[in-house]
Structure formats: structure tokens, C-alpha cells
N, C-alpha and C positions, 0 to 999 in steps of 0.2 A: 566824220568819226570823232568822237568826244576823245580829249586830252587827258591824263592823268598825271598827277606829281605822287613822288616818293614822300613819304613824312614817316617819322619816328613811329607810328602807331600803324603803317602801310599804305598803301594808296588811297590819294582820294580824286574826286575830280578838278583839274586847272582851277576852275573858277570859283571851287571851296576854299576854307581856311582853316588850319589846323591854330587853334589857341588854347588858352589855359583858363579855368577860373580868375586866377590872380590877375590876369589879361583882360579881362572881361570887365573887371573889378577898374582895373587904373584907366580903360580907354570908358569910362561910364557908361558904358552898358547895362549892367546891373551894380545893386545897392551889394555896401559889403555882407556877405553872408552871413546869417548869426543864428544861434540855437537859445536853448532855453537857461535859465539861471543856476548855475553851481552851486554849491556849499549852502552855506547858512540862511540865506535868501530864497533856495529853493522849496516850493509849498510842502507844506507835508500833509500827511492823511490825514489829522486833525483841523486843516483848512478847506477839506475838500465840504461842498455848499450843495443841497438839491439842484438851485441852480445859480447862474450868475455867468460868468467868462469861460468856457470852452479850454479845458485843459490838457491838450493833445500829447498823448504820449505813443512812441510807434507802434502797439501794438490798434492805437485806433487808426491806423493806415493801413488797407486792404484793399489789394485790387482796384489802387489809384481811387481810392475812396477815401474819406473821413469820415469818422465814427461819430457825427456833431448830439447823437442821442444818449448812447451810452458810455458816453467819456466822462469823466472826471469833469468837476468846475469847483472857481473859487472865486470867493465874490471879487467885486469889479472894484473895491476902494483895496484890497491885497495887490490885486493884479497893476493896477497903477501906481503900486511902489517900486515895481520891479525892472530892472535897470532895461532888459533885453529881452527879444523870444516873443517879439510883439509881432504874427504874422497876420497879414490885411487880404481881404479880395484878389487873386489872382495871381497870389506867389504860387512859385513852387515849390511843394514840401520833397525833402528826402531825410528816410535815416538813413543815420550814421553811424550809431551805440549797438552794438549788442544784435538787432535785427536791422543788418543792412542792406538799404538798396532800393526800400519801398517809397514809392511816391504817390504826390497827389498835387490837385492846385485847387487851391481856397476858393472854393464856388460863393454864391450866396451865401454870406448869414445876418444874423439879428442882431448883435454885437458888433461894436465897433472893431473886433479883432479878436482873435483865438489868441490861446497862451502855449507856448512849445513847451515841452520837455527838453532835459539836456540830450536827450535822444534824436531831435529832430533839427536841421537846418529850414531857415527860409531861403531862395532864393528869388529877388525881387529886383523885375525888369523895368529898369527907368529909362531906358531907348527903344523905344518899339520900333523904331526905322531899323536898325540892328539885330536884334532880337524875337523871335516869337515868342510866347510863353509854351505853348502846348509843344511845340518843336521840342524845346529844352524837358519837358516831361518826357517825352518819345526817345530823347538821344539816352537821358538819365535809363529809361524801360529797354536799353538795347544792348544787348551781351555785349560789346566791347566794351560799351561804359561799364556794370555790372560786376565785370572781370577787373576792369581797371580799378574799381572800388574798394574788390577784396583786397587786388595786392596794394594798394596803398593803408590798409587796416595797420595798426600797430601792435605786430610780431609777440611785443612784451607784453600784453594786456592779457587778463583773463578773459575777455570780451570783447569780440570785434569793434574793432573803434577806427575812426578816422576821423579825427580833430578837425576845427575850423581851419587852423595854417593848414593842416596836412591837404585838407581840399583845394587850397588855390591852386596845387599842383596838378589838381586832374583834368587832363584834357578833353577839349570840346570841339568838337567838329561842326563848320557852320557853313552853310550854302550862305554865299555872301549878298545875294539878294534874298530879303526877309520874302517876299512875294511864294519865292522856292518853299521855303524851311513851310508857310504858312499852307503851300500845297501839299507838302509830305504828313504835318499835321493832319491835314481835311481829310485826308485818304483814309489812317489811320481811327479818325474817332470816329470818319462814319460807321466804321466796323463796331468800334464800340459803343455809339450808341443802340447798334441795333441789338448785340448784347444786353447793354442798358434795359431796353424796352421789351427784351424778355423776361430778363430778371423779375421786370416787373408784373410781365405775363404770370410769372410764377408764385411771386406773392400771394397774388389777387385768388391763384387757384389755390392755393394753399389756405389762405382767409375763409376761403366757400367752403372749403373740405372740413375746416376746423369749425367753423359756425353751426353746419349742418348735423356734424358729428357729437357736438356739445348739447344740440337740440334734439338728438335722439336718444344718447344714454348718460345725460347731466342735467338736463332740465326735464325732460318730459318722458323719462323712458318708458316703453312696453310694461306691460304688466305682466307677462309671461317670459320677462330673458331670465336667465337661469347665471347663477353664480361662478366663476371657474376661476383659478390662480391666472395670472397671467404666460405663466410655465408650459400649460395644459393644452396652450392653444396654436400654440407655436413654437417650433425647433430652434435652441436658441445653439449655436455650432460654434463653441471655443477656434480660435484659429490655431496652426501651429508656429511653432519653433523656428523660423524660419531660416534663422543660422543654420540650422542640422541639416538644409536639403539645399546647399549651394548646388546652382547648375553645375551639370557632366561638360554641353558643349556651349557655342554660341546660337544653338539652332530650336534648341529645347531649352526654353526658358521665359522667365513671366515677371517681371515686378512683383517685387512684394507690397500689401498693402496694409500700413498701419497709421496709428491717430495721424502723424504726420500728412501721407498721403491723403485721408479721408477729406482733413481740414484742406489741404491745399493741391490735390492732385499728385497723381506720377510725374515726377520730376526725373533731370540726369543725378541728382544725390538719390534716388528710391535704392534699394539692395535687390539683385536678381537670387529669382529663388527657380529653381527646375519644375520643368513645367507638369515632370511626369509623379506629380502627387495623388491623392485620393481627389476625384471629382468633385465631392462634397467641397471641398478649400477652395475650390476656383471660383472666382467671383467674377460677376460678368454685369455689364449697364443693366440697370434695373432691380436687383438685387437691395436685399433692405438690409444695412448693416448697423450693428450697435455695440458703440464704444464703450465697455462697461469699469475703461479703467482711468485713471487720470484724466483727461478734458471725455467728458462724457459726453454724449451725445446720439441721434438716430437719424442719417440720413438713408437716402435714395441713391448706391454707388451711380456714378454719371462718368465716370473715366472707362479708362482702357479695360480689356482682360489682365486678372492678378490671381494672386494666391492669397488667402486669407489669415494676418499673422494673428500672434497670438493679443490677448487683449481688447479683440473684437470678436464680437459675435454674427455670423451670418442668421438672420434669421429667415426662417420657409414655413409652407406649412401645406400639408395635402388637404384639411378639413376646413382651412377657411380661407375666405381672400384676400389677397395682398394688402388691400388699404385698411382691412380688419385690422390685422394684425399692426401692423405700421400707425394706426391712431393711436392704438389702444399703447404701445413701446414710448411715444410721444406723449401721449396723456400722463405717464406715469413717471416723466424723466426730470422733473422737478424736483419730485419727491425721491427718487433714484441720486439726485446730485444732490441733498439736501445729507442722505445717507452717506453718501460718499464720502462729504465733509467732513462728519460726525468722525471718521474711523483715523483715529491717531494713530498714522502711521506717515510715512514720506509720500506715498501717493495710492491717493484716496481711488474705493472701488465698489464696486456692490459684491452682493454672492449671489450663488444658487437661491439661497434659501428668499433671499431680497424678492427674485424673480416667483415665489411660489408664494409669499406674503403679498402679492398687488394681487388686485381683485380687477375682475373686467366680466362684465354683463353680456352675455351671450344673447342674441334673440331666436327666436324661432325661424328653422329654415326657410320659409315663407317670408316673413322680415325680412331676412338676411336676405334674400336674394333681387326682392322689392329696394333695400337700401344701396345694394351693389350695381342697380341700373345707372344710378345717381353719381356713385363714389370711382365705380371703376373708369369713367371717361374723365374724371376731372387728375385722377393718377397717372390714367396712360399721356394724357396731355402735357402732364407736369413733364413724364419723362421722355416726350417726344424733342420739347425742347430743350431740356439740359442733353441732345444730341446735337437740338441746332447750335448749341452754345459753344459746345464743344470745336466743331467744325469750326466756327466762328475765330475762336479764342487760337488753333490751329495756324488759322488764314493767315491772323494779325500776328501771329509770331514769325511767321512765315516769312513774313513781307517787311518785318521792322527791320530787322537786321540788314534787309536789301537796300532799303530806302535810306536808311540815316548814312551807311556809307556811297551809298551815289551808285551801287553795282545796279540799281532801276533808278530811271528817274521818272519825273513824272510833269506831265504840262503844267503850265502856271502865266 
């Protein structure tokens, strides 16, 4: 039977160790932690360069990713003046500013080094006998760190914040043989790479849908499609109110689903809305929904059952098929977020009338149905796996929490 000790933070197992960044720091483990440049030295919008040095700010942190395409850069004679926030190959990224909690670690790139924001810490492992890197991403991606995060945030700030001193204070939980930490790692990414490798499934079907679709009503369309608003073709279904239909009990009841959720899933922050609304509002996988307000956008719901708030649109349609409608919503959202821009106000949106000004080329129901041998497998496909994804994403939440504190362990 395995031993446990008591620590400040709860059990963990005998053979673990409960330590601190600042810990970590003076027995050299890792390099001291450091973020991007403050004040007067830090770039501004008028240094930003097509391209040059990788100017990471947290918002290009997603889903343990870095954003190396469409981030910011500044050329590389700015970037070599600058005292700090130099991260290399293989740190680990976290924020700290304002969106905390996101990670990632410097995979490949073409530059000698990425440049942080004051938003971001590196963290950089110079004992790998000691240390794993991926472990230390994993323990950072596990609700007791996460939590420990927030409350270490400073109270007085408009903005989540937790400074570089404030971090040496946060605790680290380490199986004291790296051997461990590098199995709990391998567990872990395998899930994510297979994630990975359908994302990338998803892409590639996404590429074929958009190439194919461009080739039939942008370069070479029919001669017989017929004119129609883009309004005409599809139900486009305002959400509601979502405050006004708080759950009755704990039994009857649905997440609500707004920009927030769309961009990033149903979370424990979502708001519970009753489940016993109009049909039409319940959104379920599969479903094509469109952000018509603030961060615009058209995807394919791929989360749980919800209710539909307001600021989104469900869109359906009885007279044509899903991937119709859904190209043509996508074909048009450039020019929809171009509009949006335009409207001086605090946060930009389209109208009704936006939706009855875009034009979409109708073909003949013989076309159409010729084009949907093609379009409908490459949709159902898309949305088979944003199931597996799900499942997946499930697994590995499932299982981090177990592994980093020692309640499973794993051979090594």
C-alpha cells in the first residue's frame, strides 16, 4: 500500500515533494522567471513589423498553443535592445495579466527566440534530472494550480495579476523522480496529440469544403443559380435573455450559451438558464451558430446541450442543406466583421438589414443536390470528430487532476 504525507495544500504521496517556485529557483532547477518589458521600453503599435521576432502577448496562448502566425512582431535590431522576456525552445509559457492561467511550451521556431508581453512569464528548466518540462505544463493545466493562481492574483488590481515575486510563492508538486513526472507527462500528451491530429483532420476538411465551394459559386459558377439575400435562405434565430429564465430546480436546467462559451466551450463560470424554454433556443452538437455581436464569427456548436443566448444566432433552414447555408454565413463574415467595425459604438454588430444586403447564388435543385453528395460527408465528418474531440478533451481533464496529485499513478 502507497504512503501519503500531509502538506499545506493536502496529501500527496511519501515519495513526492511539496516546493515553491522561489524553491525551485535557489536549488537551480529552473532559470529565474521573467516576463516581458514594462514602461517606456515596452513596443508599441507603431513598432509592430509584417515580420521579424514573434511578439507573444496572452491572448496568442490557446489551448497550450502559440499563436507563431498571427501575433504581432518587431524587428529583431528593437528586440535586442530589450533588457528581458527573451523566451527560447522549450520554456514554459504562463499568463499572469489580465487572462490567467494559459499555457504553452516553445516548440520549434525560425528565430532565435520569441519576445513576451508583460502578460506572460517564461519558465526555463536548467536541471532536467530534476525537472520535466511537460510535467511542469501539466501541473500549471491542473485545477489546484489554476485555483492557486487565482488566489494569489492581486485583490487591488483592476486586472487579474500575479507578479513575478508573487509567483515564487506558488506551490509545486513534484514526484521526485523525473522518470515519474516524464510518465505522467507521456500519458497526458498522448491524449493530446491525438486531439492534435484531429484538429488537424479538421483543417484539411475544412480546406476541401472551402476550395470546392469557391469553385463552384466564385470562380466558375452555374449559369442558371438564381439571386437570393442571404436572409431568404436560412432562419437566422436571435437568442434570448438569458437572465430572465433562471432555473426553477437543479433538475431542469441547461447552460447558457454565449460568445464566451462558443469561443471556449461550457465551463464551471457558464450561467444556468431552465431548461423548459421554447425548442427553437436549445442548441444541441451540430447546430450552426452565428455570433452577430462583438467577436463575430460562424462556427459548428461541438459542446454540450444549451439554450441559445442572446447575441447569437442559431441558424436552420427546411429548404436547403446545412453546408449551404453554413458556407455561404462563412463566405460573407469578412465583410460582416468589416461592418461591424465601421459602427461607432462600444461594441460593434451587424443588423437585420446587413443579413438581407449579402447576396448568395442559389443553384438549381439538381445542382444542389449533385453538390451535397460532395459537401455533406465532408460536414458530417467535420462534426463526427469535434465528438471525438470532445470525448478526448473529457478524458484528459478527467485524468489530470488524478495524476498530478498522485490519487492514480502510473508505471515508469
Amino acid at each position: 500500500m502507497r504512503e501519503w504525507q500531509e502538506t499545506e495544500i493536502g496529501p500527496i504521496p511519501s515519495e513526492w515533494s511539496l516546493t515553491t517556485v522561489g524553491q525551485l529557483v535557489e536549488d537551480g532547477v529552473i532559470a529565474k522567471p521573467l516576463d516581458g518589458n514594462h514602461g517606456e521600453i515596452h513596443p508599441k503599435g507603431s513598432d509592430f513589423v509584417s515580420e521579424g521576432i514573434p511578439f507573444v502577448m496572452a491572448t496568442d496562448i490557446n489551448n497550450s498553443k502559440i499563436d507563431l502566425i498571427d501575433c504581432k512582431f518587431i524587428p529583431q535590431v528593437l528586440a535586442d535592445s530589450l533588457s528581458k522576456g527573451f523566451a527560447i525552445e522549450e520554456d514554459v509559457l504562463l499568463t499572469h495579466k489580465a487572462t490567467l492561467g494559459r499555457t504553452a511550451i516553445v516548440g520549434q521556431i525560425k528565430t532565435p527566440y520569441i519576445m513576451l508581453t508583460p502578460q506572460v512569464t517564461y519558465y526555463r528548466v536548467i536541471n532536467k534530472e530534476r525537472l520535466h518540462n511537460k510535467f511542469l505544463m501539466y501541473y500549471f493545466n491542473s485545477p489546484l494550480f489554476q485555483d492557486t493562481l487565482v488566489n494569489h492574483g492581486d485583490s487591488g488590481s483592476t486586472r487579474a495579476y500575479v507578479g513575478i515575486t508573487a509567483q515564487r510563492d506558488l506551490p509545486i508538486i513534484l514526484p521526485n523522480d523525473v522518470n515519474e513526472q516524464k510518465a505522467i507527462a507521456a500519458v497526458l500528451s498522448s491524449i493530446d496529440d491525438k486531439i492534435n491530429l484531429l484538429d488537424r483532420q479538421t483543417m484539411t476538411l475544412e480546406k476541401i469544403a472551402e476550395t470546392q465551394f469557391r469553385q463552384w459559386f466564385i470562380e466558375d459558377a452555374p449559369e442558371n443559380c438564381t439571386e437570393r439575400p442571404l436572409s431568404s435562405i436560412a432562419r437566422f434565430l436571435n437568442g434570448l435573455a438569458c437572465q430572465k429564465y433562471p432555473p426553477e430546480n437543479d433538475f431542469e436546467k441547461l447552460p447558457a450559451l454565449k460568445i464566451r462559451e462558443l469561443r471556449s466551450g461550457i465551463s464551471e463560470a457558464s450561467d444556468w438558464v431552465t431548461s423548459k424554454v421554447k425548442e427553437d433556443y436549445i442548441v444541441d452538437a451540430g447546430d450552426v451558430i452565428f455570433a452577430w455581436s462583438a467577436s463575430l464569427m460562424v462556427k459548428v456548436w461541438d459542446g454540450e446541450r444549451c439554450v441559445l443566448n442572446q447575441h447569437l444566432f442559431k441558424v436552420t433552414s427546411e429548404e436547403f442543406p446545412k453546408w449551404f447555408y453554413l458556407m455561404w454565413c462563412k463566405h460573407h463574415l469578412a465583410e460582416f466583421i468589416s461592418i461591424s467595425a465601421s459602427h461607432a459604438t462600444t461594441m460593434g454588430h451587424i443588423k437585420r438589414g446587413d443579413l438581407d444586403a449579402a447576396m448568395v447564388l442559389v443553384p438549381s435543385p439538381e445542382d444542389l443536390t449533385i453538390m451535397s453528395e460532395q459537401m455533406k460527408p465532408l460536414l458530417e465528418k467535420q462534426i463526427a470528430i469535434a465528438k471525438q474531440v470532445k470525448t478526448l478533451e473529457k478524458l484528459r481533464d478527467t485524468m489530470l487532476p488524478k495524476l498530478i496529485s498522485g490519487e492514480v499513478r502510473v508505471s515508469y
